[in-house]
N, C-alpha and C positions, 0 to 999 in steps of 0.2 A: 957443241957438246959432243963427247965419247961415251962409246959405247958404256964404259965402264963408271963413268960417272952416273949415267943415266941409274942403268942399276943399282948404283948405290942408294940414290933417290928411291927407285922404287921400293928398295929393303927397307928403307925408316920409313917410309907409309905406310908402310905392309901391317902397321899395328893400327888398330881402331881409334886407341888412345895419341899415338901420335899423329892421325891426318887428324882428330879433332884439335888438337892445340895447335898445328900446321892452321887449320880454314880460320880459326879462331882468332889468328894473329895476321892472316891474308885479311880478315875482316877490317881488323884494326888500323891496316895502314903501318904509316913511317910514324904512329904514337909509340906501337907497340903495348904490351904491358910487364910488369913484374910477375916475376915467379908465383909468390903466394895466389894475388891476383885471376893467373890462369887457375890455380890451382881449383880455386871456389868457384870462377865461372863453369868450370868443368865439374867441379865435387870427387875432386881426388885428392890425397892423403899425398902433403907436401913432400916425402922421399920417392913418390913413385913419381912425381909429378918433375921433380929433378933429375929424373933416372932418365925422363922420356926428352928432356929438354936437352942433355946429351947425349942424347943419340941422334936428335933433330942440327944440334950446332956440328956435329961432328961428321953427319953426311952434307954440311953445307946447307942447309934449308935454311938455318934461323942463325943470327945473330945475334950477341948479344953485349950489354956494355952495363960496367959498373956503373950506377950511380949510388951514391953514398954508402949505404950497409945492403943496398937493394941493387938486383941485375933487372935491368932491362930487357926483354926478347921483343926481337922482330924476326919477322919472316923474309928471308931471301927473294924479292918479287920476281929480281932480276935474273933467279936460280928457274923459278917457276916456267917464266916466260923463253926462258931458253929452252928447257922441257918439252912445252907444248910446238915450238919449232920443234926440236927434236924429232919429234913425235907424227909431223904432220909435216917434214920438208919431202917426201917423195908419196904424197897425198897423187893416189888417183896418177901414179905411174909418173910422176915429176909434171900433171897438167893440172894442178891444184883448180882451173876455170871450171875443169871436170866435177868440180864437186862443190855440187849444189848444197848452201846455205851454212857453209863453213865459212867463218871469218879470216881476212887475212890475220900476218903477224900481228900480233899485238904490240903496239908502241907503249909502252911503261915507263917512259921516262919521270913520269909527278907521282910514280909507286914507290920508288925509293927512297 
């Protein structure tokens, strides 16, 4: 991951409403859910809830795929987990052993 990606990630977090429908579809897995769906698990007013769902597809976080009159969203696990590398490959000055009770990378391969 680039610099500049990363940040772009951190900008669509940066709202409250989008790291909840971000954790909310992290929870869900490769089900995902539909729009309306989030909309109620959260209790937000379906245009805001669309407004947020692009901003989420368009920094890459979440995907999403028609199914019949309804879109599907998932969350990019695999946007995620390259993130937290990101974030943690020159952990403790490139001696990542240095640092007690951080997990290595995470393998996510069966999150997708």
């Amino acid at each position: 991951m680039d610099k500049q990606t990363a940040t772009s990630v951190f900008e669509s977090l940066a709202s409250g409403v989008r790291l909840d429908i971000f954790r909310l579809l992290v929870k869900l897995g490769p089900a995902g859910l539909v729009a309306g769906d989030i909309a109620a698990a959260l209790g937000l007013p379906p245009t805001n809830t669309s407004f947020h769902l692009k901003a989420l597809n368009h920094a890459g976080l979440i995907s999403v795929e028609q199914e019949g009159r309804y879109q599907r969203y998932r969350a990019n696990i695999a946007l995620m987990v390259d993130l937290i590398g990101y974030l943690t490959d020159e952990c403790c000055a490139g001696h990542p052993e240095q640092c007690a009770g951080l997990p290595a990378k995470a393998d996510c391969n069966d999150c997708s």
